[in-house]
N, C-alpha and C positions, 0 to 999 in steps of 0.2 A: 433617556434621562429619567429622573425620578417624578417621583410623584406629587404634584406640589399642594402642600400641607392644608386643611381646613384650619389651623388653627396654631398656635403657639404653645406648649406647655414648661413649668418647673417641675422637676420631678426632686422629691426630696425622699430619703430614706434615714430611717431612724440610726443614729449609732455612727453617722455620719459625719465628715467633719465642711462638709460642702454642698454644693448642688450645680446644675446644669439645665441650659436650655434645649430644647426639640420639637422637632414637626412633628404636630400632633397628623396625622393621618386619616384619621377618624374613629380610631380606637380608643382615644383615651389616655392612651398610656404609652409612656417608653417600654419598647420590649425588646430592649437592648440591640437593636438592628443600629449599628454604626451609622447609617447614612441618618438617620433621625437626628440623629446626636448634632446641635448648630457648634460647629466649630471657630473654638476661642471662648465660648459659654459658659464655660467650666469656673465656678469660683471656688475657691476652698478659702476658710473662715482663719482668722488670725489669732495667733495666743492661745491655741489649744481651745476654740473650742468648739462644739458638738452638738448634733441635733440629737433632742432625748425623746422624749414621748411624740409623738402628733396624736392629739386628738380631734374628734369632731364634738359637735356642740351637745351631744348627747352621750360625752365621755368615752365613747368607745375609741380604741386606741389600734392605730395601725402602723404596720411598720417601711409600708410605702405610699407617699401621696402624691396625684400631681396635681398642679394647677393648670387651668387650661384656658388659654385666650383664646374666643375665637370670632374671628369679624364679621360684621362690617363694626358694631358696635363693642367689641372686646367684651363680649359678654365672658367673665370667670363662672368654671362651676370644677369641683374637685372631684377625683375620683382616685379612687384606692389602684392596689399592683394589680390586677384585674379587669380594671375599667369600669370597675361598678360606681357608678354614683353614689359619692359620698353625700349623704341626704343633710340637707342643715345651710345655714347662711355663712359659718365661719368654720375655721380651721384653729386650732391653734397648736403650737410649736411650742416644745422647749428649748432653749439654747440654755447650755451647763455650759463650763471650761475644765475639764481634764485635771482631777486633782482638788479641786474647791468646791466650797458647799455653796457656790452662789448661781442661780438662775433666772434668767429671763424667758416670759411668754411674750411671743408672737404671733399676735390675732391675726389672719387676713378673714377680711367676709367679701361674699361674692357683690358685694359692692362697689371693691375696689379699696375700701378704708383698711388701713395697713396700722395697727397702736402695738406697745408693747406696755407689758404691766409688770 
């Protein structure tokens, strides 16, 4: 059997027009090993549109993030395509749509508090 997970994660990649859940292992991070990948998890975004920037709270911009739940308390903490902790309380996201000059951000902080501005 497999391995069973410390924790949950989203893994979100820039340029993207979706995202996915996975068993976090302990790594950190999805590294592409199919069996991670939670099957049915898969959402892809409607109307064209598109994850653009992710930044951290110190403007640095990466072009893969995940999020990570992990229990007993679903404590979230982020980390980049490497697994390195992303250092900072929040995340935020661009969402564009394909063609229009109009954008939304997507704050998540490891709080748990989810806003968009």
């Amino acid at each position: 059997g497999g391995q069973i997970p410390m924790g949950v994660g989203v893994y979100l990649e820039a340029n993207s027009g979706g995202y996915f859940l996975f068993s976090d292992t302990g790594n950190r991070i999805y590294d592409s090993n199919p069996e991670e990948k939670i099957a049915g998890s898969e959402v892809r975004f409607e109307r064209n549109v598109k994850i653009g920037q992710i930044k951290d709270q110190s403007n640095s911009s990466y072009t893969v993030a995940n999020i990570i739940f992990t229990p007993p308390e679903a404590t979230i903490g982020f980390s980049d395509s490497t697994g390195t902790t992303i250092i900072g309380e929040k995340l935020e996201i661009q969402l564009s749509i394909s063609g229009q000059n109009q954008t939304k951000t997507l704050i998540i902080r490891n709080s748990g508090q989810v806003s968009i501005k």
